[in-house]
Kinemage of the C-alpha trace (Angstrom):
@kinemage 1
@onewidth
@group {chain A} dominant
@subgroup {mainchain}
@vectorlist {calphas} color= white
{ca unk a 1} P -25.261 31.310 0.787
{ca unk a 2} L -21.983 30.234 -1.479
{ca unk a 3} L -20.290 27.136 -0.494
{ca unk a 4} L -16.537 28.072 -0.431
{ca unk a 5} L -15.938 23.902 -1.400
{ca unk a 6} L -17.367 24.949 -4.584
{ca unk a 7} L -14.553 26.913 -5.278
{ca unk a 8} L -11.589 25.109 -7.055
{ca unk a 9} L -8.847 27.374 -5.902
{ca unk a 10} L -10.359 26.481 -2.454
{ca unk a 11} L -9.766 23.025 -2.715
{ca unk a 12} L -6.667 23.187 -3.854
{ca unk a 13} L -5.084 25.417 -1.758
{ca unk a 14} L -7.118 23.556 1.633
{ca unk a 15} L -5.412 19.976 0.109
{ca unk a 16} L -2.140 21.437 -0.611
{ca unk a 17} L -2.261 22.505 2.908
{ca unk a 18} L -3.219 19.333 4.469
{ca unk a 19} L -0.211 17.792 2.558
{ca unk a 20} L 2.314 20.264 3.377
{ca unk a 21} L 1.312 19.658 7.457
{ca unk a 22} L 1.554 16.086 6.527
{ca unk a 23} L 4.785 15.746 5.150
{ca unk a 24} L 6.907 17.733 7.231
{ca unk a 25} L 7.113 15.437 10.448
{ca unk a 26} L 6.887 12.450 7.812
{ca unk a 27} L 9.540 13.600 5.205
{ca unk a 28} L 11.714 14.159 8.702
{ca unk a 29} L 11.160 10.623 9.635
{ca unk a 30} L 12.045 9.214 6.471
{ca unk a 31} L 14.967 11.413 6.183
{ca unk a 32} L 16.246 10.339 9.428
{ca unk a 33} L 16.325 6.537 9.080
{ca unk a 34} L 17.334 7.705 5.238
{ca unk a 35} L 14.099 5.807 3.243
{ca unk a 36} L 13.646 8.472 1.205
{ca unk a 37} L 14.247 6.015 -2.055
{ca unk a 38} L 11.250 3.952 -0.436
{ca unk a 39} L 8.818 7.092 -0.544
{ca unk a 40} L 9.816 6.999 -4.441
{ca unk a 41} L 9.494 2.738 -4.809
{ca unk a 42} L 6.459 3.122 -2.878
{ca unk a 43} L 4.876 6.363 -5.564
{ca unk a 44} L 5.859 4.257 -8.770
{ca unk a 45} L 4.461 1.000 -7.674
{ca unk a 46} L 1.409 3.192 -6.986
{ca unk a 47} L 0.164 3.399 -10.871
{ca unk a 48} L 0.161 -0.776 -10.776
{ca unk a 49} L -2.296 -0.056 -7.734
{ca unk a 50} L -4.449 2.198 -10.100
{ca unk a 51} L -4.235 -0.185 -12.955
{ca unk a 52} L -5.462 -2.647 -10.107
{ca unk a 53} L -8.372 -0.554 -9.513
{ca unk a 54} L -9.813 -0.381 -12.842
{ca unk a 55} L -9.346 -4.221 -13.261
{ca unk a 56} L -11.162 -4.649 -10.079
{ca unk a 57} L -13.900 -1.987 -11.116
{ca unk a 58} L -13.101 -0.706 -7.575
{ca unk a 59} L -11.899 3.245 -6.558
{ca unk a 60} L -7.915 3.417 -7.372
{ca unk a 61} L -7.435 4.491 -3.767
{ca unk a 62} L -8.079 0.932 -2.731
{ca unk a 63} L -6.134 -0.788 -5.331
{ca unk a 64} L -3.147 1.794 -4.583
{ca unk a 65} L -3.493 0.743 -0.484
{ca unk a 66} L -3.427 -3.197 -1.488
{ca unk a 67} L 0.025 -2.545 -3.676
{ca unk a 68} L 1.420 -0.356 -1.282
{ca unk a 69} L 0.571 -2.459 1.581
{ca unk a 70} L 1.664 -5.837 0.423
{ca unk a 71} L 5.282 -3.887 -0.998
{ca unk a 72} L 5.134 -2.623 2.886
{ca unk a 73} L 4.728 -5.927 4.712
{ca unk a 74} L 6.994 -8.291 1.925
{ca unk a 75} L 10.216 -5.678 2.016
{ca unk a 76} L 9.090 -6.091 6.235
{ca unk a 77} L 9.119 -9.175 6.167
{ca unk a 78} L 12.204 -10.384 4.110
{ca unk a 79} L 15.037 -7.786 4.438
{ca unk a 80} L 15.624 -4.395 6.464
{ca unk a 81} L 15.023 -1.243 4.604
{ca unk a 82} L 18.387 0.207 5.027
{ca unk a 83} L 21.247 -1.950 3.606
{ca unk a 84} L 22.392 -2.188 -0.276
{ca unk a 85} L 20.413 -5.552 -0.898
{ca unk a 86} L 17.045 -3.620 -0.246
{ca unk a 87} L 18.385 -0.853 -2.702
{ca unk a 88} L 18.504 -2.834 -5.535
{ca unk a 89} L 15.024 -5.068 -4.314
{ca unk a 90} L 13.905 -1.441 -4.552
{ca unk a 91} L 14.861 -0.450 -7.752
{ca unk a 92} L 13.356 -3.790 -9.075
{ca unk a 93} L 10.125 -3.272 -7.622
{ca unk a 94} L 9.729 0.416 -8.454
{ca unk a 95} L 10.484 0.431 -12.159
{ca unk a 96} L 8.241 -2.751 -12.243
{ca unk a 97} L 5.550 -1.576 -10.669
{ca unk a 98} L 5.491 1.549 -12.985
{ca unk a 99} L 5.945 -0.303 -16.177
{ca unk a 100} L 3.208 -2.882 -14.868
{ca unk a 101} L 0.769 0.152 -13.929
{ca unk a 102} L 0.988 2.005 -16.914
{ca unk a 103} L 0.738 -1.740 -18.724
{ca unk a 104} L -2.743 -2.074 -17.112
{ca unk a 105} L -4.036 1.299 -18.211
{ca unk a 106} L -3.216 1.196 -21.579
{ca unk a 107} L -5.362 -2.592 -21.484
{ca unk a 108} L -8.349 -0.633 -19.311
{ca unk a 109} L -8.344 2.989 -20.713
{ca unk a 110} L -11.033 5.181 -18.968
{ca unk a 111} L -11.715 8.825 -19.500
{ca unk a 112} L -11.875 9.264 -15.493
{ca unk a 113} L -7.776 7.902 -15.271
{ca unk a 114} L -5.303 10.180 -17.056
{ca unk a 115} L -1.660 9.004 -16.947
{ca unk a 116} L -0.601 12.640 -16.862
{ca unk a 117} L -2.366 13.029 -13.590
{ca unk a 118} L -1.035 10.100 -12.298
{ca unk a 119} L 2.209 10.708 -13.050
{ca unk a 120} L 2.570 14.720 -11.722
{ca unk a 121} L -0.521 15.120 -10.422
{ca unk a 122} L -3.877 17.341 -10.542
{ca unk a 123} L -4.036 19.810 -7.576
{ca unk a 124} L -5.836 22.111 -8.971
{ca unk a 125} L -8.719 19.321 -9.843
{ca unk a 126} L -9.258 18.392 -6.202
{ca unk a 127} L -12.873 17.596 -5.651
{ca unk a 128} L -14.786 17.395 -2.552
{ca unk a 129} L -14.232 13.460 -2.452
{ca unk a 130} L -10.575 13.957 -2.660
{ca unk a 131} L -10.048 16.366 0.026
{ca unk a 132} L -12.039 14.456 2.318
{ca unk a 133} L -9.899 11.392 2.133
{ca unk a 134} L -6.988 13.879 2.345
{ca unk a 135} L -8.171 15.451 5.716
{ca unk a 136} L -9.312 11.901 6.986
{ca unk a 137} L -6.081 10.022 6.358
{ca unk a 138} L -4.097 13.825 7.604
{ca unk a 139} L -5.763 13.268 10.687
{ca unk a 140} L -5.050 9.624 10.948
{ca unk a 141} L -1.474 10.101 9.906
{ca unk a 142} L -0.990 13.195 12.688
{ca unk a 143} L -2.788 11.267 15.285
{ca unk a 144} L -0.478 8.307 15.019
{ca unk a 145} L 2.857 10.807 14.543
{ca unk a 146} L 1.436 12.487 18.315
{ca unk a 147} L 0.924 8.736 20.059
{ca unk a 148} L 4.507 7.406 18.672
{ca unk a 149} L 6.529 10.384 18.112
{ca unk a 150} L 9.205 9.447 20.869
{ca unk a 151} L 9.761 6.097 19.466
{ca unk a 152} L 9.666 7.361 15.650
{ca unk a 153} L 12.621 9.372 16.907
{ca unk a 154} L 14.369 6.799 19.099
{ca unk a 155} L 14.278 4.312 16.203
{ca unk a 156} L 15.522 6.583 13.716
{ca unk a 157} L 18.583 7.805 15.838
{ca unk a 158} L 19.866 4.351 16.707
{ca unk a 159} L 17.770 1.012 16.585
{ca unk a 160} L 20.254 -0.558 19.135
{ca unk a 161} L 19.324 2.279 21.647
{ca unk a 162} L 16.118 1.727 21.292
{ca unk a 163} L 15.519 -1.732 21.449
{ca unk a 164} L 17.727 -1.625 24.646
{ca unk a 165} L 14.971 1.141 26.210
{ca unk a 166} L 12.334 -1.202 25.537
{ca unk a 167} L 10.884 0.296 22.050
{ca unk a 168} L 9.535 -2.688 19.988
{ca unk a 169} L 11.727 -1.539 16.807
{ca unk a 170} L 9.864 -3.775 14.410
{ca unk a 171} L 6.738 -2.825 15.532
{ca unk a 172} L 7.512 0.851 15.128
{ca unk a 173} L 9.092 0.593 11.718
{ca unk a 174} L 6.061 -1.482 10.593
{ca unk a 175} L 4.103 0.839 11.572
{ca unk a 176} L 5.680 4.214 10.158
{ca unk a 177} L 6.055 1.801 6.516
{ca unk a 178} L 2.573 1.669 6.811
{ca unk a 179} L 2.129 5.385 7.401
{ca unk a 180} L 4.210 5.780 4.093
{ca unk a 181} L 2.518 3.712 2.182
{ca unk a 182} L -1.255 5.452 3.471
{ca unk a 183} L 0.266 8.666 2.889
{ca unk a 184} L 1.541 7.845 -0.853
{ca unk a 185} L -2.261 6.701 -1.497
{ca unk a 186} L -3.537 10.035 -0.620
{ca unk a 187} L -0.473 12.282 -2.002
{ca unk a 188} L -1.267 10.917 -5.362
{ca unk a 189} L -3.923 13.073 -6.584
{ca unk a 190} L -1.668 15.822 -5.183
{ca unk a 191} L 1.466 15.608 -6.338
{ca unk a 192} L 1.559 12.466 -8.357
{ca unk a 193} L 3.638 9.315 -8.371
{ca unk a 194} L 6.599 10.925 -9.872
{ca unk a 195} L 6.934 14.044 -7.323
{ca unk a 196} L 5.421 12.705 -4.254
{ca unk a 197} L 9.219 11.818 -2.754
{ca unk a 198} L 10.386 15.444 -3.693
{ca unk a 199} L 8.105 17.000 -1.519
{ca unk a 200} L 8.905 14.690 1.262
{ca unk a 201} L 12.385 15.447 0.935
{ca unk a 202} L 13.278 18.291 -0.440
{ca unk a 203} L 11.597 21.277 2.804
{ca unk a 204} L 13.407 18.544 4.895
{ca unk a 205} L 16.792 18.963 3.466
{ca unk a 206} L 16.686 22.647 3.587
{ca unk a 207} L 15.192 22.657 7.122
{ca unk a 208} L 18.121 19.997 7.968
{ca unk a 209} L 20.624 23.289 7.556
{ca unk a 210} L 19.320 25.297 10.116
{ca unk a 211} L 17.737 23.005 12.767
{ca unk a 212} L 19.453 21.865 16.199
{ca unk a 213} L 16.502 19.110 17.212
{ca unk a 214} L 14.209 17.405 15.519
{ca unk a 215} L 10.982 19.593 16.815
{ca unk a 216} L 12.727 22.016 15.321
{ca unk a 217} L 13.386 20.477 12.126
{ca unk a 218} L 10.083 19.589 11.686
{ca unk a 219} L 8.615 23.215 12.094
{ca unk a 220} L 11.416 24.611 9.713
{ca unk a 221} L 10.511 21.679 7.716
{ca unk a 222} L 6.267 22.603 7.260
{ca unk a 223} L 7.459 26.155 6.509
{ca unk a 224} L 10.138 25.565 3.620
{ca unk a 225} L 6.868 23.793 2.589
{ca unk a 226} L 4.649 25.972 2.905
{ca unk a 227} L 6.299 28.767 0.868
{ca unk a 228} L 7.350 26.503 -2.076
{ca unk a 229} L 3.114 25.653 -1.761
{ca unk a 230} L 2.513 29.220 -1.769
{ca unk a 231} L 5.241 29.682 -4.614
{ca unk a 232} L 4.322 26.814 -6.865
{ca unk a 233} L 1.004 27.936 -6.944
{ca unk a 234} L 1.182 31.547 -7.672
{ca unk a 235} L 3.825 30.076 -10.962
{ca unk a 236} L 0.871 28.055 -12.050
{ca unk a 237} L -1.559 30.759 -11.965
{ca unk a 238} L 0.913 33.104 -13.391
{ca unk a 239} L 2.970 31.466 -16.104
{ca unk a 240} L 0.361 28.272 -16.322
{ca unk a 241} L 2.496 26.240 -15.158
{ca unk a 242} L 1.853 22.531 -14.477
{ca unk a 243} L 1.117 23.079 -10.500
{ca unk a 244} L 2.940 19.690 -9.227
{ca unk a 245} L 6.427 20.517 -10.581
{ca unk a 246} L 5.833 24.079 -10.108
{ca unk a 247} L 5.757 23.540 -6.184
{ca unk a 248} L 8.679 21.513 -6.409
{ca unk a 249} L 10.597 23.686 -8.543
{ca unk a 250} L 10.031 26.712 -5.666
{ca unk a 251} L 11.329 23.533 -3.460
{ca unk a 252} L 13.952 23.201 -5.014
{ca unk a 253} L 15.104 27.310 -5.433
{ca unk a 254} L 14.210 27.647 -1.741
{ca unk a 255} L 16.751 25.090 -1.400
{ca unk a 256} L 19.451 26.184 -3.005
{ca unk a 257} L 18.735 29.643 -1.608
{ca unk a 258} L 18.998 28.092 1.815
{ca unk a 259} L 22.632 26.492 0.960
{ca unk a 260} L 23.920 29.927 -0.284
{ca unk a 261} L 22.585 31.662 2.774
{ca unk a 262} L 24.559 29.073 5.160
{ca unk a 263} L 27.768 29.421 3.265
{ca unk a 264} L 27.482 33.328 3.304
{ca unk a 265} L 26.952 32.920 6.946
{ca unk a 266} L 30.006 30.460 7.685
{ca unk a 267} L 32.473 32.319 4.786
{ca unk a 268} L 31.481 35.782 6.624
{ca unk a 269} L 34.311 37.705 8.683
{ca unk a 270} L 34.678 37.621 12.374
């Protein structure tokens, strides 16, 4: 009997997937309460987390969670995500965290670590290991999206609202911060540091254009990403194209299809 995991293409596609069901209601969030520049702080800073690892002699998943993590609960802790001070405390700590990372692996070079991976990811060189922390954090992630879903929303329409409904607002940000940062730990070995905020952005913007509520946004959302999946993969097999920018290059054309398509439709007669 053949074992379908054995198959690369398998893997691949199954993670890319997983991702893709991932991101949509999370890319959405982060949209919403506009922290999409903390889904790219949070992927930079990730490569001081590998560089972590290998000092450690522990699995780069666990030094990416303690970087992530402690970025999560200091930016909590000090100054709300969404003025111009955290901005700039973002800038700082993503182009730090980057030059520190790739620091550390140049001082700790392994043959299992490649910097090229890192940086734009290896779909295509998804093992078993990786697809299993994939699913289990996926499931994690969705079960956590189902239980707070009303007050992910609530928060990210108007914080004053909420609070006055009886939402814990810190608590819930906390929370979806730390749902960020778990989900940058996984995306990693997708998409890579560099591309992991295009794909939560990017489906969201062009399901933004047609959507009327957020349920709505998010379905439009996993399907936008789900054909620029589909898209970016049949490019790599086809042209041999590096599969991580590949799927966000069909992002990015589905995208700017999407904005031509709503001007036609507003610019037509009658």
């Amino acid at each position: 009997m053949i074992d379908w995991l054995d198959d690369f293409v398998v893997r691949s596609v199954a993670a890319g997937l997983i991702m893709v069901t991932v991101a949509a209601p999370m890319g959405c969030l982060m949209v919403w309460q506009r922290l999409a520049f903390l889904s790219d702080t949070l992927g930079h800073a990730a490569v001081l987390g590998v560089g972590l690892g290998l000092v450690l002699r522990v699995e780069p998943i666990v030094g990416i969670l303690a970087i992530v993590l402690l970025i999560v609960f200091s930016l909590q802790r000090v100054t709300s995500l969404n003025n111009a001070l955290s901005e700039t405390t973002l800038a700082i700590i993503s182009h730090t965290g980057l030059a520190g990372g790739i620091i550390l692996l140049g001082l700790f070079p392994t043959p299992a670590v490649s910097l090229e991976a890192i940086l734009f990811g290896d779909l295509l060189a998804t093992g078993r290991g990786d697809l299993l922390r994939l699913l289990i954090a996926a499931v994690v992630l969705l079960a956590l999206l189902l239980m707070h879903w009303r007050a992910f929303v609530a928060v990210s329409v108007s914080r004053e609202i909420a609070q006055a409904e009886g939402i814990p607002v810190q608590r819930v940000q906390f929370l979806m911060f730390t749902m960020i940062a778990l989900l940058i730990a996984v995306m990693m070995k997708v998409m890579g540091v560099l591309l992991i905020a295009a794909m939560l952005v990017i489906p969201t913007s062009s399901a933004r254009l047609f959507s009327s509520g957020p349920e709505q946004m998010v379905v439009l959302s996993l399907l936008y990403g789900l054909v620029a999946l589909a898209g970016g993969l049949g490019a790599s097999f086809r042209f041999d194209w590096q599969t991580g920018p590949a799927i966000v290059v069909s992002a990015t054309a589905l995208l700017l299809l999407s904005l031509a398509a709503k001007r036609a439709f507003h610019n037509r007669p009658g």
